[in-house]
PAKOL-576891 format. One line per field, with one value per residue (C-alpha): residue in one letter; residue number from 1; x, y, z. Coordinates in steps of 0.1 Angstrom, whole numbers. Example, Ala and Ser with C-alpha at 12.3 -4.5 7.8 and 13.67 -1.06 7.14 Angstrom:
! residues 2
rest: c(A / S)
nr: c(1 / 2)
east: c(123 / 137)
north: c(-45 / -11)
up: c(78 / 71)
This chain:
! residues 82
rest: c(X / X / X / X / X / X / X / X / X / X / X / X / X / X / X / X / X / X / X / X / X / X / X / X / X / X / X / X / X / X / X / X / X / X / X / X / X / X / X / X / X / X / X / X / X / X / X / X / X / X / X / X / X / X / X / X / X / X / X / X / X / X / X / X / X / X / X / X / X / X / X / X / X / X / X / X / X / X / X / X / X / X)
nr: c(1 / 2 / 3 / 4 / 5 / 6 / 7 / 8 / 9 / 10 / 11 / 12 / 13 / 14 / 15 / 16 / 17 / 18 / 19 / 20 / 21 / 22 / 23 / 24 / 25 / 26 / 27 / 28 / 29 / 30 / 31 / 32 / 33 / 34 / 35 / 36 / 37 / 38 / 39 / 40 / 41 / 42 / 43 / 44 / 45 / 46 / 47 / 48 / 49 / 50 / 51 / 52 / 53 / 54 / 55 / 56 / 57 / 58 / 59 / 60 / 61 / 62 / 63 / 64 / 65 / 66 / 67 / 68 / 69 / 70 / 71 / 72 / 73 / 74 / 75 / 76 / 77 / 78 / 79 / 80 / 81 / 82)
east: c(1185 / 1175 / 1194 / 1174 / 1182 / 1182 / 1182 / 1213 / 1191 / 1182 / 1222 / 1222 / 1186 / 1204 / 1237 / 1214 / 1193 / 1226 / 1245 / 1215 / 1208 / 1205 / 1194 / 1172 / 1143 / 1151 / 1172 / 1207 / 1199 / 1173 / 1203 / 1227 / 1201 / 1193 / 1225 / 1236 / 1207 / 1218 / 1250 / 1238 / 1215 / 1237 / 1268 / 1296 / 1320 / 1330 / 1356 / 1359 / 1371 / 1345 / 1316 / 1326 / 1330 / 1294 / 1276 / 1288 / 1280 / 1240 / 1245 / 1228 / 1256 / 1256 / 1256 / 1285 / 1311 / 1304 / 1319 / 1341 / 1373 / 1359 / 1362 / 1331 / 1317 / 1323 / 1316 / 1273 / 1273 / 1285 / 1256 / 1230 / 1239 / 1242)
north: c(77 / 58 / 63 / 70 / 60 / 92 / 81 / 90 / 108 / 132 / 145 / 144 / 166 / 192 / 197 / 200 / 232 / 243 / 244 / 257 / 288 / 323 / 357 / 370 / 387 / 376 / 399 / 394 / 381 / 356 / 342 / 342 / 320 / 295 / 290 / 286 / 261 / 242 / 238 / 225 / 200 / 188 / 183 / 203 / 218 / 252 / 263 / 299 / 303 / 275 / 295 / 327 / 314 / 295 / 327 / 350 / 325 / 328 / 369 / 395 / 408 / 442 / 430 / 407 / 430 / 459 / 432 / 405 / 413 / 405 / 381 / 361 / 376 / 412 / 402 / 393 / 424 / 445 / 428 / 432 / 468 / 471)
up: c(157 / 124 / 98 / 66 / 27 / 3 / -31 / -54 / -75 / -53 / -51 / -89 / -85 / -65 / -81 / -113 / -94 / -81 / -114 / -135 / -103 / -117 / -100 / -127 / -112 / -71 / -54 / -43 / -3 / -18 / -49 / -20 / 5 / -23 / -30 / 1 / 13 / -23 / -13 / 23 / 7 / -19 / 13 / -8 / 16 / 8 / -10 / -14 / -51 / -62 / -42 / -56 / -90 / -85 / -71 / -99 / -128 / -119 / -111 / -135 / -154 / -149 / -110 / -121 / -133 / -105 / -79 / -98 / -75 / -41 / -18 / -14 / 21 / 12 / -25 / -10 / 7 / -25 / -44 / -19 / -21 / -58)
C-alpha cells in the first residue's frame, strides 16, 4: 500500500472547521455526524470531557442548557430528542 503525503495544512484546515462548528439551523444527528467525521479526519482520539465540552460549545443554547449534565452518549440522544 503507498503511503501518501497530506499536507500540514490540511490538519490545521480541520481543527479550524472543528473549532469554529455550530448547530444553528442543522439538526442535532447532522451537528453530532459532522463533528464526529471532524474529529476522524483531523485523528484526535476521544476524550469524553473534551468531546462533550466540544459538542456543547457549537449547540443552540436553549438545546445547551436542557442537557449540560449528561454524559456524552446519552447527552446526543437528549439533543436529538430536544
Amino acid at each position: 500500500m503507498r503511503i501518501r503525503h497530506i499536507p500540514s495544512y490540511y490538519y490545521r484546515k480541520i481543527m479550524e472547521k472543528l473549532q469554529s462548528l455550530q448547530q444553528r439551523t442543522m439538526n442535532v444527528k447532522k451537528y453530532s455526524e459532522k463533528m464526529e467525521l471532524y474529529i476522524m479526519k483531523a485523528g484526535i482520539r476521544k476524550q469524553e470531557e473534551i468531546t462533550i465540552s466540544r459538542f456543547l460549545s457549537g449547540l443552540n443554547l436553549e438545546i445547551r442548557h436542557k442537557v449540560e449534565l449528561l454524559p456524552y452518549h446519552d447527552l446526543v440522544q437528549m439533543c436529538i430528542k430536544v
